[in-house]
N, C-alpha and C positions, 0 to 999 in steps of 0.2 A: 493522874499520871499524865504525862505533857510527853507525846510522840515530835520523833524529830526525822523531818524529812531523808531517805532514802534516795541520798545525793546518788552514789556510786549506782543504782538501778536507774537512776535516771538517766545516765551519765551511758550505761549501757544500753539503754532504750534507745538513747539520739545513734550511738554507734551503729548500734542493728537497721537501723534506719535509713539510714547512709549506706549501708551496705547493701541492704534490699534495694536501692535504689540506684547503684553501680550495677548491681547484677541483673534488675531490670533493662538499665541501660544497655549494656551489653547485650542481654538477648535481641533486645531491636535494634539495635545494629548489625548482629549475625544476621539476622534474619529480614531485613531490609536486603531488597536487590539493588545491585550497584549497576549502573549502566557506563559504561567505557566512557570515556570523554574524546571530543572531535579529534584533538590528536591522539589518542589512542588508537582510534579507528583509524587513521590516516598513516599509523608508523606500521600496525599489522598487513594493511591494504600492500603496502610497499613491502614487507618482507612476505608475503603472497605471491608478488608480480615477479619478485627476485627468485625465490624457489622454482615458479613455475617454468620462468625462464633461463634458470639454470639446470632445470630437466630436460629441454627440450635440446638445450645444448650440447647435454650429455648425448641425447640420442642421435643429434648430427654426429656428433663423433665416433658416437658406435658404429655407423652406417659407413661414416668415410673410413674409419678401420674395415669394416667389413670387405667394401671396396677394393681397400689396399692390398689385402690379405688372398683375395679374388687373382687383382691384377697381379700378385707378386708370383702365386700358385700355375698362371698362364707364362708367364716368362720364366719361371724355373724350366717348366715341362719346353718350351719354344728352345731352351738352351742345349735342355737334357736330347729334344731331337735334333739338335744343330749338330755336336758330337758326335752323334751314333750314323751320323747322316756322313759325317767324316771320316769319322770310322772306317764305315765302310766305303767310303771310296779312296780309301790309303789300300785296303785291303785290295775293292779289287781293280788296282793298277799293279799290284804285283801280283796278280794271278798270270801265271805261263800260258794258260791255256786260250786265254781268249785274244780274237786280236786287236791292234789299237783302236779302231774303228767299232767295232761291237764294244768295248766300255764305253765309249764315248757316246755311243746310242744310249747305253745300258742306262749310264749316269746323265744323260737326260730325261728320258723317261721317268727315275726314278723321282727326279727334283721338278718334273710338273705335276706328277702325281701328288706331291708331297705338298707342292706349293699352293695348291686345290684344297687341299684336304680331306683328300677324298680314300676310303681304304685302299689298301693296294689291292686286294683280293675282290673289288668290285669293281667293270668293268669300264676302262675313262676316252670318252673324243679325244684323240691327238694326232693333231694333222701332219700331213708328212713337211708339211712347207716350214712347219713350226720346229717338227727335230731338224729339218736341214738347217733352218736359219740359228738354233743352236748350238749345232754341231759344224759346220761351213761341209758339208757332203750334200751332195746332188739328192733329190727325191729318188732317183733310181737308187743309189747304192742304200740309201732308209730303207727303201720298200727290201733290197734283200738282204739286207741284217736283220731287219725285226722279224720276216722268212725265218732267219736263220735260228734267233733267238728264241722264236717261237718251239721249231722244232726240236730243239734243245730242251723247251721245258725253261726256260728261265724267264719266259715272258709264257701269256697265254696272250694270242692276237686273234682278233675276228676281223672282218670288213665285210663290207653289204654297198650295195650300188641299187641305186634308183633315177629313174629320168620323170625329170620335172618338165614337158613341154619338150623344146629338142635340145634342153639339157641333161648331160648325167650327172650325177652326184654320187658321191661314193665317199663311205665313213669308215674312219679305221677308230676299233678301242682295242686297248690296252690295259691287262692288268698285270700285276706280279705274280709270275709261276714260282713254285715251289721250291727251285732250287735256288730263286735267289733270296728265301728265307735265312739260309745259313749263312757261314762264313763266305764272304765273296772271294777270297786267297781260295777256298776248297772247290770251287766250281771247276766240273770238269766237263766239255764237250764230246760227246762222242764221232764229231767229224775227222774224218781224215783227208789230207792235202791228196788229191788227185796229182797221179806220178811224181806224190813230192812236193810238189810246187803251189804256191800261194805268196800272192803279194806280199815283201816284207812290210809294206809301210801300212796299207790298207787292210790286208787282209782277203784281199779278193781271188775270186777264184777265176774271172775274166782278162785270161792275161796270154799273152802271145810267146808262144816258146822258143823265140830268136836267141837274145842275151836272158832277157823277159823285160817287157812292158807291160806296166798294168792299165788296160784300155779305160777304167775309170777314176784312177788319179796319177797315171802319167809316171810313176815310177818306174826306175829301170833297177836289175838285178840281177846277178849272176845266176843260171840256170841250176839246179842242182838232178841228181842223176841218182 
């Protein structure tokens, strides 16, 4: 009996073969490390440098926001005290009680206090040379306003004298008394005009009972009875 070659298993042997030998392949290629090539390393290196410097950019920005958000925060409030600072000196020019001279103390005062920064309710150097050259009033007639204001309660004043060698020195502070907390239109003085009379223009209570002169700013005015 004469066997005839078994084409088709041969046929499928080379197949298998071939196969086994693709799949060989294939696993040493997965399994082979691949190492990047010089440009490769050279395109991530640069989108490295970009990221990082795009970070860093980010955080200037956040800073100079930060910044802004600071300096915008100090100019609102700079505003918000400009107003109230106006405010209240609309209010108090039409307060009845006081005279034109005492706001014009008052509202100096207030605006070196202010312009300092320093609280009102803590005691501040303010030279009398300084409210006269503010206000155009003599250092005499400062020293008795702020007298006056003191006793009123609208200011609290101290002063202190020392001699340096055969010099004196003498300090005047100032801080804001309590009534000038509130509305400055509601400020009320408890003085009263001696027989009536007190400078129209000033204020003052040194005045000569002729027509009246006022011996510190020269005003003249009909006597009242």
């Amino acid at each position: 009996m004469i066997s005839i070659p078994d084409n088709e298993n041969n046929l499928q042997s080379s197949h298998d073969y071939i196969n086994n030998l693709e799949v060989e392949q294939d696993r040493k290629t997965q399994t082979t490390i691949k190492f990047p090539t010089q440009a490769q390393m050279n395109a991530f290196n640069d989108l490295y440098q970009e990221s990082h410097n795009l970070q860093a950019e980010n955080t200037q920005w956040r800073e100079k926001y930060a910044e802004l958000e600071e300096e915008l925060e100090r100019k609102e409030h700079m505003i918000h005290q400009l107003e109230m600072d106006k405010m209240y000196e609309d209010e108090l020019f039409t307060n009845t009680t006081l005279s034109p001279s005492h706001k014009i103390v008052l509202r100096a005062i207030r605006r070196i206090i202010h312009t300092l920064r320093v609280e009102d309710t803590i005691p501040t150097a303010i030279h009398l040379s300084e409210l006269a050259n503010k206000t155009g009033l003599s250092e005499s007639q400062i020293r008795r306003l702020t007298d006056e204001l003191n006793e009123w309660g609208i200011i609290t004043k101290t002063t202190r004298q020392w001699k340096e060698g055969k010099k004196w020195i003498s300090e005047m502070k100032i801080a804001i008394g309590g009534k000038i907390k509130s509305s400055a239109k509601d400020i009320i003085t408890p003085h009263k005009r001696p027989g009536g009379q007190r400078c129209h223009n000033c204020g003052s209570k040194n005045i000569e009972m002729v027509v009246y002169q006022c011996l510190d700013c020269g005003h003249h005015g009909p006597t009242e009875s």
